[in-house]
C-alpha positions as a Markdown table, in Angstrom:
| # | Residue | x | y | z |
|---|---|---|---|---|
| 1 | Unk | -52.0 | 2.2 | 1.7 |
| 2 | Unk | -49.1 | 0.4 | 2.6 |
| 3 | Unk | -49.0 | -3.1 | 4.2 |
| 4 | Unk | -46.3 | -4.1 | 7.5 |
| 5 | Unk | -46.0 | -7.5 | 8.1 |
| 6 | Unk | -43.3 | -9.1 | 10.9 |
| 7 | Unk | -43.6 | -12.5 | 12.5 |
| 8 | Unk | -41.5 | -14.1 | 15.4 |
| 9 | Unk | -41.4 | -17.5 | 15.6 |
| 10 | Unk | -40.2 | -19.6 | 18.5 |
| 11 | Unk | -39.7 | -23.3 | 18.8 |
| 12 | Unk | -38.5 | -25.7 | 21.4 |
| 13 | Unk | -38.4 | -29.4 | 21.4 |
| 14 | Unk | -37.5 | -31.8 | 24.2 |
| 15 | Unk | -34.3 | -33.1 | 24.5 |
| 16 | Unk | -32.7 | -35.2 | 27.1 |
| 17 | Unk | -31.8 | -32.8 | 29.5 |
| 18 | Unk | -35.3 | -31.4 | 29.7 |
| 19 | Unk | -37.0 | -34.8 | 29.9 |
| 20 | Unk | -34.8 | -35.1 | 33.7 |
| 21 | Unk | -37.4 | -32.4 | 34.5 |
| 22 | Unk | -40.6 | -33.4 | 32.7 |
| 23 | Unk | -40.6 | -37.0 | 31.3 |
| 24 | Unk | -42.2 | -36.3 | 27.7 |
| 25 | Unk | -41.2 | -36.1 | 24.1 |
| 26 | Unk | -42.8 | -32.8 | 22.9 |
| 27 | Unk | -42.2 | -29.6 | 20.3 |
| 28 | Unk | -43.7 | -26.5 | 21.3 |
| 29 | Unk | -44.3 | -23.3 | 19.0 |
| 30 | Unk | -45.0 | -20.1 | 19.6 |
| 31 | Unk | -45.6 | -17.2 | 16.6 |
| 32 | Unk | -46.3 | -14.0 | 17.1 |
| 33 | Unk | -46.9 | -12.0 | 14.0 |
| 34 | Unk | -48.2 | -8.3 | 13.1 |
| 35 | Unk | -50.1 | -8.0 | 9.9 |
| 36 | Unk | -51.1 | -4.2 | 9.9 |
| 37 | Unk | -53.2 | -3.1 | 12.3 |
| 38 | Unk | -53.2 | -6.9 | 13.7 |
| 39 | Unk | -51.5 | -9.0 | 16.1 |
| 40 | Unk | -52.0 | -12.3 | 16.0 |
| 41 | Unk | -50.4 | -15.0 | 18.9 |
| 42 | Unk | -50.2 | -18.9 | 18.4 |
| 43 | Unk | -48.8 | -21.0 | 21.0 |
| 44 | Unk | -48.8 | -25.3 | 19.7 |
| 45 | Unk | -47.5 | -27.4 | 21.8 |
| 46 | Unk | -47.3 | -31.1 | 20.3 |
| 47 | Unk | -47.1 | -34.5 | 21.8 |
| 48 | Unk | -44.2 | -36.1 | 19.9 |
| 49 | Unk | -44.5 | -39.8 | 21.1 |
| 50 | Unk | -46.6 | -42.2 | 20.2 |
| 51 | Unk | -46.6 | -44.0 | 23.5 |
| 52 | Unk | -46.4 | -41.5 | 25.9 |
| 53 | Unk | -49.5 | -39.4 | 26.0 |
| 54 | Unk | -49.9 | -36.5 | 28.3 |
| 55 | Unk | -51.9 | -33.5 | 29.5 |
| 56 | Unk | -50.6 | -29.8 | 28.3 |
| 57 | Unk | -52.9 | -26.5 | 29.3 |
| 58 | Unk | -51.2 | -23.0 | 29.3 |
| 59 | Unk | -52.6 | -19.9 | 30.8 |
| 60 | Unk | -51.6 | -16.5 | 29.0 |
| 61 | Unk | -51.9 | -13.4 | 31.3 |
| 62 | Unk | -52.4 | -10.2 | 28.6 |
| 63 | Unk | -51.4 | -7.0 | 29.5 |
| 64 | Unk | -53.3 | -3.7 | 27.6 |
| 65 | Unk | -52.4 | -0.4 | 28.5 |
| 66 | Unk | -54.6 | 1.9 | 29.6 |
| 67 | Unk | -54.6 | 5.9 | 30.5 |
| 68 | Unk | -57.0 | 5.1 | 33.1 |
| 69 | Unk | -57.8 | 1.9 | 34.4 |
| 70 | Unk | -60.7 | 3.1 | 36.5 |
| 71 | Unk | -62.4 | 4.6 | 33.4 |
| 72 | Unk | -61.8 | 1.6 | 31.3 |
| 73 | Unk | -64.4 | -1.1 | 30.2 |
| 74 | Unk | -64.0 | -4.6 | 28.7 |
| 75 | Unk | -66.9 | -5.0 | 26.6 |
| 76 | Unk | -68.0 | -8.5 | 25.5 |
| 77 | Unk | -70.0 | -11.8 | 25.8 |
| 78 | Unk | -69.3 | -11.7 | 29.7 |
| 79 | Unk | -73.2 | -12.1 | 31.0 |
| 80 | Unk | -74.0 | -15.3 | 32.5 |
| 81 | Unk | -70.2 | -16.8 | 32.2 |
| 82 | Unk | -68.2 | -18.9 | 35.1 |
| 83 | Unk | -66.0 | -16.6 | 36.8 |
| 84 | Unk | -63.3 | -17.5 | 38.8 |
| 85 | Unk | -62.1 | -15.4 | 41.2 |
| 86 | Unk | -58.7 | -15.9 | 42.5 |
| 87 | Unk | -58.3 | -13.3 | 45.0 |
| 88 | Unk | -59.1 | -16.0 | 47.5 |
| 89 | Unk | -58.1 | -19.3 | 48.5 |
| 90 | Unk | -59.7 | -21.5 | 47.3 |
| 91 | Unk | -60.8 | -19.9 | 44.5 |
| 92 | Unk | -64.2 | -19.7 | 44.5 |
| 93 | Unk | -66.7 | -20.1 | 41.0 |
| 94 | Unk | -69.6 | -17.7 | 40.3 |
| 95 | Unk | -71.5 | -17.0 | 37.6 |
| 96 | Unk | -71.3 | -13.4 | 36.1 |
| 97 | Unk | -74.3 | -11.2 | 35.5 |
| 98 | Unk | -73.0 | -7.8 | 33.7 |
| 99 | Unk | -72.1 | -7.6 | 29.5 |
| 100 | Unk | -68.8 | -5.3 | 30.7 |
| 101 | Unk | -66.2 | -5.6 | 33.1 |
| 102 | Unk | -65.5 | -2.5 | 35.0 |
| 103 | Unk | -62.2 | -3.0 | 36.8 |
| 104 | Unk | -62.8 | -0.7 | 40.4 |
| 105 | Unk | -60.2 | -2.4 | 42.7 |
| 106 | Unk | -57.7 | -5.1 | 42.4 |
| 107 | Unk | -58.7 | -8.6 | 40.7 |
| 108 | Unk | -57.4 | -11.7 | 39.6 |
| 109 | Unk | -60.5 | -13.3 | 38.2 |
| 110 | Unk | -60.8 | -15.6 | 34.9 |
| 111 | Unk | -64.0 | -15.5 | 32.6 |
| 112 | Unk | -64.7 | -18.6 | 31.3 |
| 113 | Unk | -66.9 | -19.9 | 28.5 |
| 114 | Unk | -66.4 | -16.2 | 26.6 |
| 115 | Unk | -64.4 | -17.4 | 23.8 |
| 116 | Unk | -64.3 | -17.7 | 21.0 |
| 117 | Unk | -66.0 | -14.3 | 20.6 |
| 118 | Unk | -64.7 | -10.9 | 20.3 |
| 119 | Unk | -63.6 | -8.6 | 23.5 |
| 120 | Unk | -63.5 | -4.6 | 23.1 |
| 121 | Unk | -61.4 | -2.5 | 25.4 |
| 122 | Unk | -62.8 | 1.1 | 25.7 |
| 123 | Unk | -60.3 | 3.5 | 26.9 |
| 124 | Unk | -61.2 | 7.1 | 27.4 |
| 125 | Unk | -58.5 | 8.7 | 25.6 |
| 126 | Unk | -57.8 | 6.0 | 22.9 |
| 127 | Unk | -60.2 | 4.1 | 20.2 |
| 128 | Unk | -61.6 | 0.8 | 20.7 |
| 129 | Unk | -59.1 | -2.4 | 21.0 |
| 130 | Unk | -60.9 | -5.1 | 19.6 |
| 131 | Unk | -59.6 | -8.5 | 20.8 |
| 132 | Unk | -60.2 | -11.6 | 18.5 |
């Protein structure tokens, strides 16, 4: 068997012109790399002052395609997590009671407390994407 193995690596750092937007020394990484049948994503971001500290969260929207959205199914540790769902405004918090996510109309919710764990996406026309 033969192995394939690519990796993309960006970085950014702060420099003065970016700190006239956001006020902090920092270094930010992000790698994307294939190994295989793998894809693995790292995003680092890096505080690089020792007086300044600061706050950093990052929210990464994934994108999986399917033949058939309505006749997929996200399988995972779902039941019993924090949903958020951001359809309205506020958003509003519930908990979740199913193992799988069937997606039947539009949504912008956020499942929290499901990682780390592993995700499955079942498509009917494709194999199982596990998500790690």
């Amino acid at each position: 068997s033969s192995t394939s193995k690519s990796e993309c690596v960006l970085e950014v750092n702060d420099t003065e012109e970016s700190r006239k937007v956001w006020p902090h020394k920092f270094s930010c990484r992000c790698s994307v790399r294939i190994d295989d049948d793998k894809l693995s994503w790292s995003f680092i971001v890096k505080n690089t002052s020792v007086s300044s500290p600061f706050e950093f969260t990052c929210g990464v929207h994934t994108y999986f395609h399917t033949s058939d959205v309505d006749k997929a199914r996200i399988e995972g540790p779902f039941k019993d997590c924090n949903k958020l769902n951001r359809k309205v405004d506020p958003s509003e918090h519930e908990t979740y009671h199913e193992h799988d996510i069937q997606i039947t109309a539009f949504t912008d919710d956020i499942y929290r407390e499901v990682l780390p764990g592993t995700v499955t996406l079942h498509d009917c026309t494709k194999s199982p994407l596990q998500i790690v």
